[in-house]
N, C-alpha and C positions, 0 to 999 in steps of 0.2 A: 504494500500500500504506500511504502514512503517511496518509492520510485514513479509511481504513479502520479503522484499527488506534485513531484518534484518538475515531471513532465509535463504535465497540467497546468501549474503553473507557470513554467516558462512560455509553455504556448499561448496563455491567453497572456502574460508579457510581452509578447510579441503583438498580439493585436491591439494591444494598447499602445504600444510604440506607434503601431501606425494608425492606430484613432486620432493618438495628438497629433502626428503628423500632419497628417494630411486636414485635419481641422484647423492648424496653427496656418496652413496655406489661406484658407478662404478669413472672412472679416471673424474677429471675436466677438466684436464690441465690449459694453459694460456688462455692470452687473442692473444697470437699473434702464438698459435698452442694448438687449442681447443681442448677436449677430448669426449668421446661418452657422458659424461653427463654434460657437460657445457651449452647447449644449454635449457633442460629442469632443469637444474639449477634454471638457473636465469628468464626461463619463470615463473616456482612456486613465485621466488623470486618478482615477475611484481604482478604474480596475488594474492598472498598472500596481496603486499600493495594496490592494486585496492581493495579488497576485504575487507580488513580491511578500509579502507577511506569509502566506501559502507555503512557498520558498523555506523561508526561515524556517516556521513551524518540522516544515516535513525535513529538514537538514538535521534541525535538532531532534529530532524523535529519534528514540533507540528502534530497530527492527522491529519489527514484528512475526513470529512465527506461526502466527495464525492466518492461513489463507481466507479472502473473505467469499463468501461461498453464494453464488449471484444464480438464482433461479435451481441451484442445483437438488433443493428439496423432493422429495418426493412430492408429488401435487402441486408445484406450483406452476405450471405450465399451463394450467385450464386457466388459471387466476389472468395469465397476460393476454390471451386470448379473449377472452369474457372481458377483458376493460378492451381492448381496442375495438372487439366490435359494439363495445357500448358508446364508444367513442364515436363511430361510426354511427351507431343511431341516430346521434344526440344529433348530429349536425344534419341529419336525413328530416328528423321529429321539429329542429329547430321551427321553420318556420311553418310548418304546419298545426306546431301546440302552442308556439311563443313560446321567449327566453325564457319566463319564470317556469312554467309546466313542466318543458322540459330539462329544464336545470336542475329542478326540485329532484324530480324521477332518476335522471342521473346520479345525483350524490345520496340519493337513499339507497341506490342501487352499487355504487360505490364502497359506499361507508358500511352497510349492513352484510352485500353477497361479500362484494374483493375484501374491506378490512376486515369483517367480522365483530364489528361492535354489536353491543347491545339494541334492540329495535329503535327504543325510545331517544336515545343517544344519536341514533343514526337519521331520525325523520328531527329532533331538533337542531342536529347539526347540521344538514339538510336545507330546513328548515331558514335559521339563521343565516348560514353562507348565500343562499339564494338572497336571501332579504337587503341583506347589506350589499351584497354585488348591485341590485338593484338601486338602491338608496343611491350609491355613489356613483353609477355609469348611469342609470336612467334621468335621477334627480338634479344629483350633481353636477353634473357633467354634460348635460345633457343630451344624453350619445342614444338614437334612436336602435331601438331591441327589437326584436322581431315581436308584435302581438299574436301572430296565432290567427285559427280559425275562432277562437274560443273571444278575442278580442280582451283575453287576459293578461 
């Protein structure tokens, strides 16, 4: 894992390098009238120090002799299978149930089949994450969502 992690991080080092790059080409501006390349400025500049901290972290860690063990359980195979094609619904059902409907049925279907929570956990977590996605892309934001047949 620490070699991984060590490669990982230089790699996304590297696209920070040329985030600022090539955003240091175009205008910055201010902070209080930003320019086309301010924004991916300073995202390079975030991810360059995540990425270098990454670095660090993983240079100093001692080995590890635990492999970490990615899908190799027994039964977990149905699990990635059953989210992509729920994946695949979602975006089928989108606009025919509207973003809330089908978002809700998603993450109950999520959180109850793939994580295996408890029901009540699973339709208020569900529940909640639907609500607030809503609240802040629908309301906030106000970034038009699919209504559905349902006009919900």
């Amino acid at each position: 894992m620490k070699r991984f992690d060590q490669i990982g991080s230089m790699v996304c080092l590297i696209v920070a390098a040329v985030a600022i790059w090539q955003s240091a080409i175009i205008p910055l501006g201010r902070i209080s009238k930003p320019g086309p390349g301010f924004l991916p400025f300073w995202v390079g500049v975030i991810l360059a120090l995540l990425s270098t901290t990454l670095w660090i972290e993983a240079s100093l860690r001692k080995p590890s002799a635990d492999k970490v063990q990615f899908l190799s359980g027994e039964g977990k195979w149905p699990y990635v299978v059953f989210t992509g094609i729920s994946l695949l619904a979602y975006t089928g059902l989108m606009e025919i149930l509207g973003f809330r409907i089908s978002t809700l049925l998603l993450l109950i279907f999520l959180f109850w089949f793939v994580g295996k929570q408890k029901w009540w956990a699973a339709f208020l977590g569900s529940f909640l994450v639907t609500f607030f996605t809503h609240l802040i892309f629908r309301v906030a934001l106000k970034v038009q969502l699919p209504v559905g047949l349902f006009r919900f």
